[in-house]
VEXSE-37812 format. One record per residue (C-alpha): residue in one letter; x, y, z. Coordinates in steps of 0.2 Angstrom, whole numbers, plus 2048, in hexadecimal, padded with zeros to 3 digits. Example, Ala and Ser with C-alpha at 12.3 -4.5 7.8 and 13.67 -1.06 7.14 Angstrom:
# residues 2
A83E7EA827;S8447FB824;
# end
This chain:
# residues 466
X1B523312D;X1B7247129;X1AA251133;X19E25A127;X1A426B127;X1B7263125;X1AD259114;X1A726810F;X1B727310F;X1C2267107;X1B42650F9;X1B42790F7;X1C82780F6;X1CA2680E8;X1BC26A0DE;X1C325C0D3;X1BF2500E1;X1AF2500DA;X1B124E0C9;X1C023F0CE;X1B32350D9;X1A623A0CC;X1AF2300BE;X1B52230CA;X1A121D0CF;X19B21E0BC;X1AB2140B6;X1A52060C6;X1942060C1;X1992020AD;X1A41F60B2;X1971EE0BD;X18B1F10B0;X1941E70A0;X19A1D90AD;X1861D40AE;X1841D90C2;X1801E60CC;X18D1EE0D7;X18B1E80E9;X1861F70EF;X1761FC0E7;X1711EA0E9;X1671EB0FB;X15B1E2102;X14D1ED10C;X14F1E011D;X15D1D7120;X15A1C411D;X1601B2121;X1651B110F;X1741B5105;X1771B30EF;X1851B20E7;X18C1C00DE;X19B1BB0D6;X19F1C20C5;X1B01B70C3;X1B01AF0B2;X1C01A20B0;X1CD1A40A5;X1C9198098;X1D0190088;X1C618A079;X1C717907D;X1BF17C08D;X1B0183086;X1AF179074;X19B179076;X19C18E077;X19A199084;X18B19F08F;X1831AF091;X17A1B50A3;X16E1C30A2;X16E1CE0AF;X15B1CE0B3;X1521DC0BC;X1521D70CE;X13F1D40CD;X1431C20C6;X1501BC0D0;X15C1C50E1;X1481CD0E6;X13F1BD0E6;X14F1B60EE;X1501C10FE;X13E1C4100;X13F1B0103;X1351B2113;X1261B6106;X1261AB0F9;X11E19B102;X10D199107;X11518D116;X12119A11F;X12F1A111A;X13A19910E;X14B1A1114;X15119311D;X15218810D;X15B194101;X16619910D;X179197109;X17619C0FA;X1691910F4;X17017F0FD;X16718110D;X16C18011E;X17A173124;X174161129;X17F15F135;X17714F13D;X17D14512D;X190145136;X18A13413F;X186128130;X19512E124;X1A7133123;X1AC14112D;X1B414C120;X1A514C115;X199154125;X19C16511C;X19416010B;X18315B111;X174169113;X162168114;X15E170102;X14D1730FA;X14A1680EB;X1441780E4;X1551820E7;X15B17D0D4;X15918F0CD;X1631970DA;X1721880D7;X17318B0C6;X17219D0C6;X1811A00D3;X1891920C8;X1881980B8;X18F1AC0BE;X19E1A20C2;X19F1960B2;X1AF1930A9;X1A6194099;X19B1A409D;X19F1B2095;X19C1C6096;X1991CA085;X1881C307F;X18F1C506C;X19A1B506F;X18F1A9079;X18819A070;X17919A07F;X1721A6088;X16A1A309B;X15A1AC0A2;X15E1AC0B5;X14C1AC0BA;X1461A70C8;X13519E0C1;X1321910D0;X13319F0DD;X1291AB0D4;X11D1A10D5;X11B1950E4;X1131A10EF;X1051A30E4;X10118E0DF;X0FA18A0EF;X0F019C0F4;X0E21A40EF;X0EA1AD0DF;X0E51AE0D0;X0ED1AB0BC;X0F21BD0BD;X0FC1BD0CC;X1061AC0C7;X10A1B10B5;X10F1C30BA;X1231BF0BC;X1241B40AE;X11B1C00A0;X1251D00A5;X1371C50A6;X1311C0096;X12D1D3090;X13F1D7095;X1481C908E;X1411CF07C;X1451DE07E;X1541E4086;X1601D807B;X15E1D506A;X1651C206B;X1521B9071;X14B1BF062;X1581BB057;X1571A805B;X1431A9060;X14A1A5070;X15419306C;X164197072;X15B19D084;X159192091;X1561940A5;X15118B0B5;X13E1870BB;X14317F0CC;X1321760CC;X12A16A0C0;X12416E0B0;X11116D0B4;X11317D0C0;X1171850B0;X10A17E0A5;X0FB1860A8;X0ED186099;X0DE18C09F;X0DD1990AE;X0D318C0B9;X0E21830B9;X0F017F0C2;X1011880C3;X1071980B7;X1061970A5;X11919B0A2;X11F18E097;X10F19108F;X1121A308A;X1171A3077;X1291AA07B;X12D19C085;X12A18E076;X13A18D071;X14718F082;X14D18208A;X14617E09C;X14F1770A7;X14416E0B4;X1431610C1;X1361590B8;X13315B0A5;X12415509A;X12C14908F;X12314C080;X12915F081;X13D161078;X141171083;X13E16A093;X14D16209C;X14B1570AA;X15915C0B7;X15E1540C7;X1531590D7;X1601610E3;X1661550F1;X16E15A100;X1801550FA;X1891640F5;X19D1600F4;X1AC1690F6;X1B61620E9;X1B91510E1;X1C01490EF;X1B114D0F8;X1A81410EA;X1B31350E9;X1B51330FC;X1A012F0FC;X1A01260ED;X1AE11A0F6;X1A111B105;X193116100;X19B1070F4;X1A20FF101;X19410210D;X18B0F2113;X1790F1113;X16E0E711C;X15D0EA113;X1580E3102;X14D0F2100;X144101106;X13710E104;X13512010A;X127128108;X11412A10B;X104124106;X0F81310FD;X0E712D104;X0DF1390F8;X0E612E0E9;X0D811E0E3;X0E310F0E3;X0F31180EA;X1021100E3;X10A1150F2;X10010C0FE;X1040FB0F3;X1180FD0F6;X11610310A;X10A0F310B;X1150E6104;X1250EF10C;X11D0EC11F;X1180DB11A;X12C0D9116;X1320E1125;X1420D5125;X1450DA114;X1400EE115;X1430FD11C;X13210811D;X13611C120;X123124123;X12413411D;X11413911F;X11114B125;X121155123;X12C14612A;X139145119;X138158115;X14715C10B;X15114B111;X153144121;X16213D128;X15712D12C;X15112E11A;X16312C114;X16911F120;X15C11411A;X160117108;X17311310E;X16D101115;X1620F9108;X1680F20F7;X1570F90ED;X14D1090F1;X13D10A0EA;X1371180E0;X1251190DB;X12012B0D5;X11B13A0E2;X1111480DF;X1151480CE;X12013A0C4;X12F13E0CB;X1351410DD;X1431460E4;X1461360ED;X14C1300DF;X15F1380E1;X15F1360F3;X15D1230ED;X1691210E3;X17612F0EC;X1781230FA;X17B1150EE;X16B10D0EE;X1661030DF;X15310D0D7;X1441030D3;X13910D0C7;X1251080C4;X1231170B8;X1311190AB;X12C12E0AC;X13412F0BD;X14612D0B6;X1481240A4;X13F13009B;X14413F0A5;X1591410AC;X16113809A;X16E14609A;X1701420AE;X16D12F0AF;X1751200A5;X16E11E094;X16B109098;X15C1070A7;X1620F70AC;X1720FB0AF;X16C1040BF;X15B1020C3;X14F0F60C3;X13C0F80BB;X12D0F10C0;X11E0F70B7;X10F0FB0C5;X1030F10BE;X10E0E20C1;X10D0E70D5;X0FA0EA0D6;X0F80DB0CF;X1010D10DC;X1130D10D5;X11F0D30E7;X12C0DD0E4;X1350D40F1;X1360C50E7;X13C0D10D6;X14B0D90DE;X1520C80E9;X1530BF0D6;X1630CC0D3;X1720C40D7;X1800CB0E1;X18A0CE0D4;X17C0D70C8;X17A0E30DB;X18C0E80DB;X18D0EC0C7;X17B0F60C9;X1810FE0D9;X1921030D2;X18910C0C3;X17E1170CE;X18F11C0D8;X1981200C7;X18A12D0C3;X1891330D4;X1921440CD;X1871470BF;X17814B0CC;X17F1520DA;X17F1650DB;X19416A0E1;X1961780ED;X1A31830E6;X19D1920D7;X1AB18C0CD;X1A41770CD;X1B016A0CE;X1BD16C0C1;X1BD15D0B5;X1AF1530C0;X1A01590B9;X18F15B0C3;X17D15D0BE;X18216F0B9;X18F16B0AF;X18515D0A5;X1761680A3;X18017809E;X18A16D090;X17A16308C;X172176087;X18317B07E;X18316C076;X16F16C06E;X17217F06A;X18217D061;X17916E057;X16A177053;X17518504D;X18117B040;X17017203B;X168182036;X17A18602D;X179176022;X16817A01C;
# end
């Protein structure tokens, strides 16, 4: 480096230096600005943290048959609503920091202990991920898309990479009022409407983004509620949601696979588990992991626990109670690897997370409530229930029905053709490691992305034919 009086002198002698560099930095920070990111350095965090983001700007070269359902457009959102919330991950839980889990760019940290219970080669796709990470996934995703493009003219959908479920997790469970827990969503909104003319040309229905929680934290009616009112607020009515738990009756919500800790290289790396967990030999007829919820009259859960103890030959019992299970366990997943049935009642809400662990370690589901998957993943999940799960209504259970005795009536042969159609889908709920996907395999992304495209371009030729 030039001392400063050398600086100086040769500045004082080339004044067009200055006007050369000058032009350089404003032609850097258009181009960064028309690619939809900020240039790396003015992006800084004040601390350094344990956590990184993507910031990949790469779109592929693509043909028109690669991208027949149109192309996608990311808004560059203030920081506010997304990178901010992101690195300041060691505020935005109640619980502690959250930096370990959205570490690595939203997958978590590595679970190396899984190396013991599967095929070596496949020890560097498993991690401990948050089943609420799903905002940061498809954000980092979707800046690397095939079908994204830079020029929001041509894009058939436009994406709204907010961060909704980190905005406001810190503030469900403290002592925060409405104000606090709508603040992100309202001034995202304000700025959505107008910095770009495209929301209000469409009212929004050709918009759609990521709420890594489920619906009912964004559903707020009255302030003595709970959750933030977000998809409540009147610019939200017709933007499509993507969420790991919808309300069924509401046609903008889409149910989207809960994040498991399987995050593959390429597709070999599925194809290599999906051959593992075929042929694996399982010595259990069924299993449960979970916990009771004391707090709950007549808790279902209690029920299931009870009769799996009382058919300890037949089932595997994982007590998760306390923070045993948090975020998958390699205990959890060598259970779900041993039994032929997993049982799947609903957690906190009507869907758990559980219920893709399950069936990612080739375990057969058994539903009691037809919210927890029937009504909620048909763009993830095969369209014919039977085919790969089995249903028991609840009612059948408290009533004295043993589930034991439903789930030995299956034949071998009707296990092996169930089993088989979990493994196929495998791919379509598993979240893949590389920006770019997995080619021609597609993954949860890659089905919800088309599954957008494909309603908007629909609703569009609709409203042409009228």
């Amino acid at each position: 480096m030039l001392p400063i009086s050398d600086t100086t002198s040769l500045l004082h002698h080339h004044p067009c230096l200055i006007l050369l560099s000058t032009f350089l930095l404003l032609q850097l920070l258009l181009l960064f600005s028309f690619s939809g990111q900020r240039p790396p350095f003015l992006f800084s965090s004040p601390t350094p943290l344990p956590v990184t983001i993507s910031t990949s700007t790469s779109t592929s070269t693509t043909t028109t048959e690669q991208c027949d359902l149109g192309k996608i457009f990311v808004y560059d959102l203030p920081p506010q609503f997304n990178t901010d919330l992101y690195t300041n991950c060691d505020k935005s839980s109640p619980w502690g920091s959250w930096c370990g889990a959205l570490s690595n760019d939203g997958f978590g940290k590595k679970a190396t202990q899984n190396v013991q219970i599967m095929p070596e080669k496949l020890a560097d796709a498993w991690y401990f991920t948050d089943q609420f990470a799903s905002e940061v996934l498809f954000h980092n995703r979707l800046l690397s898309h095939k079908c994204r493009t830079l020029e929001p003219e041509s894009a058939t959908a436009y994406y709204i990479p907010f961060y909704a479920g980190i905005a406001v997790g810190k503030y469900l469970y403290s002592d925060y009022g409405p104000k606090e827990r709508d603040h992100h969503c309202e001034m995202m909104l304000k700025w959505v409407g107008s910095e770009y003319p495209y929301f209000n040309k469409s009212n929004g229905w050709d918009h759609f983004l990521t709420m890594g929680r489920i619906t009912w934290d964004f559903r707020r009616y009255s302030d003595q509620d709970w959750g933030s009112k977000c998809i409540n607020q009147p610019l939200m009515m017709n933007v499509t949601r993507l969420l790991i738990e919808k309300n069924i009756w509401d046609y903008f919500d889409v149910g989207v696979p809960y994040p498991t800790g399987f995050h593959p290289n390429s597709q070999d790396d599925v194809v290599l588990w999906q051959d593992f967990v075929k042929s694996r030999e399982r010595h259990s007829l069924f299993c449960f992991a979970g916990a009771t919820r004391g707090w709950v009259a007549n808790d279902f859960r209690g029920v299931l626990l009870s009769q799996c103890r009382n058919s300890s030959e037949s089932c595997r019992v994982v007590d998760c109670s306390g923070n045993k299970c948090s975020n998958g366990t390699s205990r959890i997943l060598e259970t779900f690897l041993d039994s032929e049935f997993c049982l799947q009642p609903r957690g906190d809400s009507y869907t758990r997370r559980s219920i893709f662990d399950c069936m990612l370690a080739g375990s057969i589901p058994v539903f009691f409530w037809r919210r927890s998957a029937y009504l909620q993943y048909e763009w993830f999940l095969p369209g014919e229930p039977e085919s790969y799960s089995v249903f028991i209504h609840r009612d059948e259970v408290k009533n004295g029905t043993l589930v034991r005795s439903v789930l030995e009536k299956f034949s071998k042969e009707e296990v092996k053709k169930m089993r088989e159609k979990v493994v196929d889908f495998i791919p379509r709920f598993i979240y893949a490691k590389p920006n770019e996907g997995l080619g021609s395999m597609k993954d949860a992304i890659d089905v919800a992305v088309d599954g957008v495209l494909k309603r908007v371009k629909e609703k569009r030729e609709h409203d042409l034919n009228m």
